[in-house]
N, C-alpha and C positions, 0 to 999 in steps of 0.2 A: 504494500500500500504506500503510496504518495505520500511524503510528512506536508501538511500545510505549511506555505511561505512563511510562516511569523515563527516555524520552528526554526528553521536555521539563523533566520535574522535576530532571535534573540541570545542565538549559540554565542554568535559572534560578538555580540553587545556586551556578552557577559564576562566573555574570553575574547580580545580584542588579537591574539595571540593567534587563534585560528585563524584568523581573518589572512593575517600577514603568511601564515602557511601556505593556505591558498595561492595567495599574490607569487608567494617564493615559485610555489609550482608549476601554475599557468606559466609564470614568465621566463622559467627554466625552461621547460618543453616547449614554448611558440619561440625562443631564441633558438634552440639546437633546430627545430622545424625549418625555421626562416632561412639561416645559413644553408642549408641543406639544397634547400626549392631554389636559394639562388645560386649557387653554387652550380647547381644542375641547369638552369636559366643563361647563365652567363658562357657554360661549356656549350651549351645547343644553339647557342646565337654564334657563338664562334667570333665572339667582341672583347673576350678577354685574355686569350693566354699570354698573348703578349706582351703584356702587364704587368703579371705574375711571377715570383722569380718560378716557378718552373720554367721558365725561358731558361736558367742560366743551367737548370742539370739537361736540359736536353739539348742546349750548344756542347756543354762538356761531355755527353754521352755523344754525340754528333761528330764531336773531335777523335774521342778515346776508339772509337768503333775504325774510322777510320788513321788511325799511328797518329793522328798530330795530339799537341801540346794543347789539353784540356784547361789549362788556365793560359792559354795565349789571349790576352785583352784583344788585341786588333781584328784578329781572327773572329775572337766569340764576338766583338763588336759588329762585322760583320754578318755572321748568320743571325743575332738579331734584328737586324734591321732589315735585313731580308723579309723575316719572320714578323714585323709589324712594330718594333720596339722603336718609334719613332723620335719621342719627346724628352730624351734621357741624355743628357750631355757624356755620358760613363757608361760604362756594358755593365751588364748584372753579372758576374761573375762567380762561378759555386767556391766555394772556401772552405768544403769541407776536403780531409785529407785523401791522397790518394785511393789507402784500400774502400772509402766510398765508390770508388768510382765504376766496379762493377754493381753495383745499384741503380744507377743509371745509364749503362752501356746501353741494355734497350732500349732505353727510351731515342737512342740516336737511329734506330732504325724505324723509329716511325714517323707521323706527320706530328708536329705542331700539338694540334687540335687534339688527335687521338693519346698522343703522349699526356698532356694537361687532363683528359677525360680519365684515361688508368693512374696516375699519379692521384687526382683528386677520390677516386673511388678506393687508394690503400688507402690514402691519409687517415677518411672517414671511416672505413675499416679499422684500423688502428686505434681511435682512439674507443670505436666502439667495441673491440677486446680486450684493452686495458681496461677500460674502466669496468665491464661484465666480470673480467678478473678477480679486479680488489673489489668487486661488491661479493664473489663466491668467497675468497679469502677472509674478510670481515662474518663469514657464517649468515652469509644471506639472508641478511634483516629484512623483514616486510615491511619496509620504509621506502621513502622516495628519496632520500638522500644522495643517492647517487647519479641525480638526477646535475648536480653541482657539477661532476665533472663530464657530462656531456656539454653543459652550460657553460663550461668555465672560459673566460674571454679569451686568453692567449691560446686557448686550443681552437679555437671558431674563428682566430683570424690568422693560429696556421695556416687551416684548413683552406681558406681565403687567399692568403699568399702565398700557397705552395711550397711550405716550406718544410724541412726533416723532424722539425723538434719530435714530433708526435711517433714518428720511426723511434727515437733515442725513448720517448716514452714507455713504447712498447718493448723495448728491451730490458728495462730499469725494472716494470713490473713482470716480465718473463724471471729475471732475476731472482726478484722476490720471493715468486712463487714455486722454484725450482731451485736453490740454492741448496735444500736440505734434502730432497731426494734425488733429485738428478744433477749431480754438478758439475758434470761435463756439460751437458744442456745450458746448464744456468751461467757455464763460462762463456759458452759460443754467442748467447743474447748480449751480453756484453758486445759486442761487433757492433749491433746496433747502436747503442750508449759512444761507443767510440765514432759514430757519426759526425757529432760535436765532444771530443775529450775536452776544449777547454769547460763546458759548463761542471765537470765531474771530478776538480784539481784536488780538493781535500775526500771527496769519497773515494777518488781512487788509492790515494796517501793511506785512507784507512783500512780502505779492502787489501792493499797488498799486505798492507800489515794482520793481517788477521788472519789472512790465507797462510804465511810463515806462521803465525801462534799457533793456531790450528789445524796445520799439514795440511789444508786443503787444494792441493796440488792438482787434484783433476780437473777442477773449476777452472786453476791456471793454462792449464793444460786447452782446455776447449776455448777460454778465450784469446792464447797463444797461435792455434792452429786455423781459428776463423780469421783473426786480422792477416799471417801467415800467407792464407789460402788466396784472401783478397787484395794482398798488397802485388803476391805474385802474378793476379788475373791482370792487374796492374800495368805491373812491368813487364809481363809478353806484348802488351802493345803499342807501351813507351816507357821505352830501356830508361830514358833523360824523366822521366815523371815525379821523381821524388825531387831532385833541383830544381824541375819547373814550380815545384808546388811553393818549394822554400823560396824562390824568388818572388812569386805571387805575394808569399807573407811580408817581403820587405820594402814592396812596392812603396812609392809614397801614396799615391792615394789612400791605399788600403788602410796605412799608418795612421794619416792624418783627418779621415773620415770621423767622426763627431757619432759616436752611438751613444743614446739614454740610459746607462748603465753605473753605478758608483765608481768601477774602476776606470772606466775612459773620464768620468765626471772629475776627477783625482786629479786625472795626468791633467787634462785642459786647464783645472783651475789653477794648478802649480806651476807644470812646466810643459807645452804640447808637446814641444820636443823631446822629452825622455820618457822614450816607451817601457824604460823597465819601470815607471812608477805604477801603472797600471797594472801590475802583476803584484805588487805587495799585499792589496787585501786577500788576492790567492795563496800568497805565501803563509798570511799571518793565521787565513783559515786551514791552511794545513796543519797549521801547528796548533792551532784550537784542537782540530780532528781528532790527530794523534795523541794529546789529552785527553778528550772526552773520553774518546773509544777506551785509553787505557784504563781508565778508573772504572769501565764497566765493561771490560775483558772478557769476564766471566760468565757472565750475564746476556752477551752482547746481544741483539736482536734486530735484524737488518731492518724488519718491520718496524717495528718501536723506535729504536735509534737512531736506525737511518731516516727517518723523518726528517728530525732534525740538521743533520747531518747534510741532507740534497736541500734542504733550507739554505742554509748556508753558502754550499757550494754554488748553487745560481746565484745567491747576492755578492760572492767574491767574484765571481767570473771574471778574467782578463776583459772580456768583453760578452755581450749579448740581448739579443732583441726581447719585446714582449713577448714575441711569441715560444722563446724559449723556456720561457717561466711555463708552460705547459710538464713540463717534468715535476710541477710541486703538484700536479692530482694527487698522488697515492699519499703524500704528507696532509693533504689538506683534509682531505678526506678521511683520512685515521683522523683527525681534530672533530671532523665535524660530526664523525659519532658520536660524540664525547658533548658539543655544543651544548647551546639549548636554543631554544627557537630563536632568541633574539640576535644570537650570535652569527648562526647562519642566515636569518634574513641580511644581517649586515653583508656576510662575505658575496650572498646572491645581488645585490642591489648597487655593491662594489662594481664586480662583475660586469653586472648590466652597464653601467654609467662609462665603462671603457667601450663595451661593446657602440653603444651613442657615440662614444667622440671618434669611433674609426668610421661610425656610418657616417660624420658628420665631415671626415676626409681632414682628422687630425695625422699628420703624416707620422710613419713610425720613426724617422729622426728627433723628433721633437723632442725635446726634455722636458715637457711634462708627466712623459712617463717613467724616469728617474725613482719615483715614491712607489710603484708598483710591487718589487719587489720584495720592499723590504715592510710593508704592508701587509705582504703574505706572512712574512716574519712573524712579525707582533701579533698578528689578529693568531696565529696557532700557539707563540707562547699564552696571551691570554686565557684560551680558552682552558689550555695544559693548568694554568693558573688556577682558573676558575673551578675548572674538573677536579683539579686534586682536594680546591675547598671544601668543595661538593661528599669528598672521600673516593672519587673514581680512581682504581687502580692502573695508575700508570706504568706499571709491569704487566698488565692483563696482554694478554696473548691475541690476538683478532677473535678466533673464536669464543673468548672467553665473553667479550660485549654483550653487554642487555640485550633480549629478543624486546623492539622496541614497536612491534605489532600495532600496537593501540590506538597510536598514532603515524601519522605519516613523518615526521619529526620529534625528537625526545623532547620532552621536560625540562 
């Protein structure tokens, strides 16, 4: 039977808290909806790849396929403009390391349009395996919670830009999830994560060290013979690719390019010319790392800890866009079991108010979004905060989390 209208609208009067539920949820699910429809819109009109840096993995697969020099600028300058990349004084250039590069070899043997079409159909794959993942791993709450990381901004304007972060995602939770019974598996996803190694400088400072504490040698091993496998696919098609690539890093443009991130924010405010200052907050978070982790050795829990941990490591990064920060789902996410309504309505409303200012064609140079980051920071120690007030055990296991059924969001 039908409840009468003045039943729900007194729910809400009484509990203003549902109301905001609501709101978080509608707006979670018609944003992941939206991106999707356009996403799909933009590939069928055949008005956007050109745009996107997938342009620049499918100039570098274009090059790689056939022997030339995948970070040659003139060249990839070239096939993009062929390809429609008209208004950009600079080539979009890929700048992830060589063993990526059989990642994108096929894309060099297709068109444009169909390349951009399969690229955008992993990305969205991707992020919708990781996140189905850490919602099986957290013991499959009857909540919508997880709803956060379909919705979460910097993953929907990956997805937008064609960019890898959400690949590195899906490695980072492969990881997670396979580290304790399969660890040859759990070392080979790693391959993925090394997509971007600068975003992973204090996780990986710690994982090597825990692998030595722990013998876990197999782990090493799979992700020794993946990168291995991939550098070599590499180098059978240019011998010169690993110098090509170092030289792409020392470019000046490259150098002196302006990203919204604490460490490039560093070097420009102090000195733009000295690029080793923007590796100090990497440096000083390694040594955070290799602290933390040691005082809980014992203990350690890639789940638990590592939260904290990939926090971090994206706020030190040498360098990195918004859409990289898509690697804190599986951190944010363990937080926002934990929340309480108010706390997630905040991080959804966050979320949304970026999503606005990229539809509004705020460019991702801009420094305004410098705060994002570290944003993510705060709002998960809070809630770590708040949760332990509460008495939530912050050693509990994923499994161990409230079945929070009742509601579509906790208490």
């Amino acid at each position: 039977m039908l409840q009468p209208l003045n039943g729900p609208q007194k729910s809400w009067q009484n509990n203003p808290l549902k109301l905001i539920e609501a709101l978080v949820v509608i707006s979670c699910s018609l944003t992941f909806t939206a991106f999707v429809i356009g996403i799909g819109i933009l590939l069928m009109t055949g008005s956007s790849p050109g745009y996107r840096d997938i342009i620049s993995f499918w100039a570098a697969g274009h090059q790689i396929v056939h022997h030339a020099n995948p970070y040659d600028s003139g060249a990839i300058f070239k096939l993009e403009r062929l390809a429609g990349l008209w208004d950009r004084a600079l080539p979009l250039i890929m700048r992830n390391p060589p063993s990526a590069l059989c990642l994108v070899m096929p894309l060099g043997l297709l068109t444009l349009q169909t390349a951009s079409l399969i690229w955008s159909v992993l990305l969205i794959a991707s992020l919708i395996l990781s996140v189905h993942m850490l919602w099986t791993m957290h013991g499959r709450p009857r909540n919508l919670i997880h709803l956060l990381g379909y919705s979460f901004a910097p993953a929907l304007t990956c997805i937008l830009g064609g960019q890898t972060a959400l690949f590195a995602l899906l490695g980072l939770v492969l990881f997670l999830r396979l580290h304790r019974t399969r660890p040859f598996a759990a070392g080979a996803a790693l391959w993925l994560c090394a997509l971007k190694p600068h975003l992973f400088l204090p996780f990986a400072a710690v994982l090597i060290l825990w692998v030595v504490l722990h013998r876990r040698y197999t782990l090493l091993a799979g992700t020794v013979l993946a990168l291995g496998a991939s550098s070599l696919a590499a180098w059978l098609f240019d011998p010169q690719v690993w110098p090509q690539y170092l030289h792409l890093l020392h470019s000046p443009w490259s150098q002196l390019e302006y990203i919204p991130c604490l460490s490039i924010a560093l070097r420009f405010a102090v000195r733009p010319q000295a690029l080793w200052l923007q590796y100090v907050p990497a440096a000083a978070g390694s040594l955070w790392g290799v602290v933390y982790f040691w005082n809980r050795r014992e203990a350690w829990s890639w789940m638990q800890n590592g939260a904290l941990l990939m926090l971090v490591s994206v706020l030190v990064s040498p360098y990195g866009w918004l859409t990289d920060q898509t690697l804190l789902i599986p951190a944010l996410l363990l937080a926002a079991y934990r929340a309480t309504r108010a706390q997630i309505a905040v991080l959804a409303l966050v979320s949304l108010a970026i999503e606005i200012g990229q539809a509004a064609g705020k460019e991702m140079h801009s420094p305004v979004y410098l705060w994002t980051a570290p944003f993510w920071l705060l709002w998960y120690l809070e809630v770590c905060r708040r949760s332990a007030a509460r008495g939530f055990d912050a050693a509990a296991t994923p499994n161990d989390f409230p079945d929070q059924s009742a509601s579509a969001w906790p208490v």
